[in-house]
C-alpha positions as CSV (number, residue, x, y, z in Angstrom):
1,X,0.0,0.0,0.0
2,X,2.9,2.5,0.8
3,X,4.3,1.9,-2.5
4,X,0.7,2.4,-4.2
5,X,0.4,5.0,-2.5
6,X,3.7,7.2,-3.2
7,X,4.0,5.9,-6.9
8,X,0.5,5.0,-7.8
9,X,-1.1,2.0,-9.0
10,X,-0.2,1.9,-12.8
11,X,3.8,2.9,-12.0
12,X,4.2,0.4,-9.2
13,X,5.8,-2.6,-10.5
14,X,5.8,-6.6,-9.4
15,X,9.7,-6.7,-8.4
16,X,9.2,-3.1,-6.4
17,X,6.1,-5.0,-4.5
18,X,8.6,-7.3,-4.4
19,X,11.3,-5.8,-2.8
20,X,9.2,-3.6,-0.4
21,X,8.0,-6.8,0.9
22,X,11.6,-8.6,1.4
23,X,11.1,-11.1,-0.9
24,X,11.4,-11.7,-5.0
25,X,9.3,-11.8,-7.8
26,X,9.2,-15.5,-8.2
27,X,7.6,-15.8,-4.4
28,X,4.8,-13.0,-5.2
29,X,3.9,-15.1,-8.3
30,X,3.8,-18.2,-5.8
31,X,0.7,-16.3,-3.9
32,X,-0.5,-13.5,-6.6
33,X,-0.7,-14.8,-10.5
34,X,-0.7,-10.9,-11.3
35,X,-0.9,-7.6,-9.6
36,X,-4.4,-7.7,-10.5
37,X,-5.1,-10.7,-8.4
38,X,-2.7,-8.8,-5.7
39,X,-5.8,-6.0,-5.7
40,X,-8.5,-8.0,-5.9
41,X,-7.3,-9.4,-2.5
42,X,-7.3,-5.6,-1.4
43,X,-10.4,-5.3,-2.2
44,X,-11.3,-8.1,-0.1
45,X,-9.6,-7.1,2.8
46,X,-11.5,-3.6,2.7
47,X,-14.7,-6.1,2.4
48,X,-13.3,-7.2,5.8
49,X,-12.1,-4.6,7.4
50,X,-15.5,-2.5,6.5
51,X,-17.9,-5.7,7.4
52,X,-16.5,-7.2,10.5
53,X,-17.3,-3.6,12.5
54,X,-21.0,-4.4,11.6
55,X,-23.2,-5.1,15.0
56,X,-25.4,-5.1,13.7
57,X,-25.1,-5.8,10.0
58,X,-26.1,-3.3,7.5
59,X,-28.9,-5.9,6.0
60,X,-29.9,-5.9,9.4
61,X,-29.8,-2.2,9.9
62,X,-31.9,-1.4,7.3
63,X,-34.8,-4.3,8.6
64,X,-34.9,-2.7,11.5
65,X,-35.5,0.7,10.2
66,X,-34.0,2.7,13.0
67,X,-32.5,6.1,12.3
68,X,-30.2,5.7,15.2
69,X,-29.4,2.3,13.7
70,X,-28.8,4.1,10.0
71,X,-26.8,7.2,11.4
72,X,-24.9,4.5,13.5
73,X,-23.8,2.4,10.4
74,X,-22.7,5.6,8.3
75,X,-21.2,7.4,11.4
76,X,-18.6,4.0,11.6
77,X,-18.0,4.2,7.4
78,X,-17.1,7.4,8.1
79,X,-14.5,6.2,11.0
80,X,-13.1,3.7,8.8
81,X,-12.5,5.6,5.4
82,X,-9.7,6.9,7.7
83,X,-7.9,3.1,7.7
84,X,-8.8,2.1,4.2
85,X,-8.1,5.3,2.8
86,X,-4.7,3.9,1.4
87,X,-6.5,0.8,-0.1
88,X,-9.5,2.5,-2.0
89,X,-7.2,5.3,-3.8
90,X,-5.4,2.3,-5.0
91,X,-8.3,-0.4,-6.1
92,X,-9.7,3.2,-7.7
93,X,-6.7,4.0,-9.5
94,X,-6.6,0.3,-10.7
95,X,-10.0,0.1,-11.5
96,X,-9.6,3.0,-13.9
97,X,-7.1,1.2,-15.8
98,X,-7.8,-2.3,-15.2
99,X,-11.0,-4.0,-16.1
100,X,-10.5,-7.3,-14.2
101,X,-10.2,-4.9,-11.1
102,X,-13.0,-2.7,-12.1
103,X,-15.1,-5.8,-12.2
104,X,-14.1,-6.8,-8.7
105,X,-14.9,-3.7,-7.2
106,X,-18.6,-3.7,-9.5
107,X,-19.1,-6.7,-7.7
108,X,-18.1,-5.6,-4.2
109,X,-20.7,-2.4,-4.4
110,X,-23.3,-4.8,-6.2
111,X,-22.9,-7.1,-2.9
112,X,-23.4,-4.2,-0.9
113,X,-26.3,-3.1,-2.9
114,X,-27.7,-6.5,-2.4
115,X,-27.0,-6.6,1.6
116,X,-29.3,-2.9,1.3
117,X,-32.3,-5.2,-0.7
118,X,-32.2,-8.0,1.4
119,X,-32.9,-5.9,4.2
120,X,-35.9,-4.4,2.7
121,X,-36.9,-7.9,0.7
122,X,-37.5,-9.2,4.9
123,X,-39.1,-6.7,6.0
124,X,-41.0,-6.1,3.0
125,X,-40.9,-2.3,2.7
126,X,-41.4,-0.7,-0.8
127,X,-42.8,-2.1,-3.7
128,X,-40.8,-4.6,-4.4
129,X,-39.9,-3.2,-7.6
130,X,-38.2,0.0,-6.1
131,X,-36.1,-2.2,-3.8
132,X,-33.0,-2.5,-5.7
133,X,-32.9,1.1,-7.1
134,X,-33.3,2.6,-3.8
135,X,-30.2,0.2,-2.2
136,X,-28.2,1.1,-5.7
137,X,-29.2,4.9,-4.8
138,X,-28.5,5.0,-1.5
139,X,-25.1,3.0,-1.4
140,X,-23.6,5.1,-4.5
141,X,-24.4,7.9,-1.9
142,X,-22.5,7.1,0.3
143,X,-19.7,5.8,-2.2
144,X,-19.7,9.6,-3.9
145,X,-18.6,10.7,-0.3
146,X,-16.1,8.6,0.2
147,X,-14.8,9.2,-2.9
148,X,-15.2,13.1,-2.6
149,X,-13.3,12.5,1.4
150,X,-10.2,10.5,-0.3
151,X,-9.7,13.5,-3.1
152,X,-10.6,16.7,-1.2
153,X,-11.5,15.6,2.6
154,X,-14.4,17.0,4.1
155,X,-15.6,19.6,1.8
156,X,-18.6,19.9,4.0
157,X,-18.5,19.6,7.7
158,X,-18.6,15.9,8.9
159,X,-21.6,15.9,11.0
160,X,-23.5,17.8,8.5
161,X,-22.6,15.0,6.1
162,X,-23.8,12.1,8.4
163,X,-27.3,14.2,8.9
164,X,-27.9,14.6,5.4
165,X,-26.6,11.2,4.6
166,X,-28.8,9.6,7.3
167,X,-32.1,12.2,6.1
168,X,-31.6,10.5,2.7
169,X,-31.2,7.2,3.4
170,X,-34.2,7.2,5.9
171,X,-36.4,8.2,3.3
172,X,-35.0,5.6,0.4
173,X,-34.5,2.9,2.7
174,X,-37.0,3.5,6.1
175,X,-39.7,5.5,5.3
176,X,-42.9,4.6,4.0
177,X,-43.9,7.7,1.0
178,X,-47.2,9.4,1.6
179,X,-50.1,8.1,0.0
């Protein structure tokens, strides 16, 4: 990740990975057939590093339909943009340029996505037919900020983000529309 980060994604190569990590090309082909593969385990350890704070789980959270629960879940994104902020500028610079890796990370926000559905699919809140555009909706959101956070910080005060964030997904994801 340090080298990712100082050189990039694209200028980075397998022997300086390599190097950095005391050990030869010939052993980093032994656990990664490409750096491709090498980011697609990034992007499973953000998967883990983002999911394993979850209690409860954001399927759950949106069940439940509890703004406290929502602002809860966001408010702990937020937190840990902070520790994977070295690992998303990187799987988003690879994804630009590599389509196996763009693919990877489709899939990751798709699972997401479908983690937001489920929730409302059990509790059976919406029509179903508005189900998986309002979990796409909401969790692109919420990706937007974090992408906005990694290039410029908070442009807009934090808390102010989480209210706003929270108003909007409450009304996607928790509230019923009148009439």
């Amino acid at each position: 990740m340090t080298l990712f980060t100082a050189k990039g994604y694209a200028a980075t190569t397998i022997d300086e990975i390599a190097a950095s990590a005391g050990t030869t090309r010939t052993t980093f082909y032994q656990h990664f057939p490409s750096k491709s593969q090498l980011m697609q385990a990034v992007i499973r350890e953000i998967d883990e590093i983002f999911t394993t704070a979850d209690d409860p789980p954001l399927d759950v959270v949106v069940e439940r339909g509890d703004r406290a629960l929502v602002e809860a879940w966001l408010s702990r994104k937020f937190d840990q943009w902070v520790e994977v902020r070295p690992h998303l500028t990187a799987t988003y610079q690879a994804a630009a340029i590599d389509p196996e890796i763009q693919a990877g990370l489709d899939a990751w926000l798709e699972d997401v996505a479908g983690a937001i559905q489920e929730g409302l699919d059990r509790i059976d809140r919406f029509d179903a037919a508005t189900r998986r555009v309002r979990a796409v909706l909401a969790f692109g959101q919420l990706e937007y900020l974090a992408r906005r956070w990694l290039s410029v910080g908070w442009f807009v005060d934090r808390e102010i983000c989480l209210q706003t964030l929270t108003d909007s997904w409450c009304h996607l994801l928790v509230q019923k529309p009148a009439g």
